[in-house]
C-alpha positions in Angstrom: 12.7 -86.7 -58.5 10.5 -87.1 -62.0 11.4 -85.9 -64.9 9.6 -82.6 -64.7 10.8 -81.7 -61.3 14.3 -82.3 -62.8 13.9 -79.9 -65.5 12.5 -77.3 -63.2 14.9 -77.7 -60.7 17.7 -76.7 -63.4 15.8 -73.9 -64.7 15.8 -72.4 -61.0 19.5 -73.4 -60.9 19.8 -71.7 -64.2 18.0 -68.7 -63.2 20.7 -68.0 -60.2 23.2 -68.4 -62.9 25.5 -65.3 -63.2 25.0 -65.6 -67.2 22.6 -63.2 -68.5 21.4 -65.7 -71.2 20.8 -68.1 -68.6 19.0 -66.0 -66.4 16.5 -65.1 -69.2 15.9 -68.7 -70.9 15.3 -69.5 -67.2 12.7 -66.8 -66.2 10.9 -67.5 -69.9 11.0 -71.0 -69.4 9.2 -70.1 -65.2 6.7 -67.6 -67.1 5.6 -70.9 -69.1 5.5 -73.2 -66.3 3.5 -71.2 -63.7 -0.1 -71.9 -64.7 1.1 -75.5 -65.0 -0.6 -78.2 -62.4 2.1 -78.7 -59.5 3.8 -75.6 -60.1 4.2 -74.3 -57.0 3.9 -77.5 -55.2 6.8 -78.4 -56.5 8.6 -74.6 -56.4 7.5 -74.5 -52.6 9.0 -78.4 -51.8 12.3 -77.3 -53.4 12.4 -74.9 -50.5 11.5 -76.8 -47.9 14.4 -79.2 -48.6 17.2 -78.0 -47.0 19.6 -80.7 -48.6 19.4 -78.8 -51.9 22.0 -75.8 -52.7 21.0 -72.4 -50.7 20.9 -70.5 -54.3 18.2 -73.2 -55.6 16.4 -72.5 -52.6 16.6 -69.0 -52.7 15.3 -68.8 -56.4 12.1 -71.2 -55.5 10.8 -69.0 -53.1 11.8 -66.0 -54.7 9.6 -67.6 -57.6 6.6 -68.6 -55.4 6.7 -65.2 -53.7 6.3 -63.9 -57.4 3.9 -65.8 -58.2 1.7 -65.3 -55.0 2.2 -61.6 -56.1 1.0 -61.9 -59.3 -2.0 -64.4 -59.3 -3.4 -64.5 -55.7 -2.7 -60.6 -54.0 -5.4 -58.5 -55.1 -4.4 -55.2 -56.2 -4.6 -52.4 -54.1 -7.7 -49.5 -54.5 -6.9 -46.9 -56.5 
């Protein structure tokens, strides 16, 4: 795992913490990330690998979902 796939994979371990000031460096520090090359690559592979902890997992996908949400859905008619 590089360096920046290390980093990311604590912030989504982090962002499953049950600290509140965890949780919020974590999703600030995801908001910064998103629109960075590899982003979701990298969110998606985390949950692909089933060797890594189920909250990790849970978190990664939860992001991508998110993120699928927010940049690729098109909003509905009004």
């Amino acid at each position: 795992m590089d360096h920046q796939s290390a980093l990311l994979f604590t912030t989504l371990q982090s962002a499953s913490s049950q600290d509140p000031q965890l949780v919020k460096q974590a999703e600030q520090n995801l908001s910064a990330w998103e629109k960075e090359a590899n982003f979701y690559s990298t969110i998606l592979s985390f949950y692909l690998n089933s060797q890594l902890d189920e909250s990790v997992r849970y978190m990664a996908i939860l992001t991508l979902k998110n993120g699928i949400d927010k940049h690729w859905r098109k909003t509905q008619a009004k």
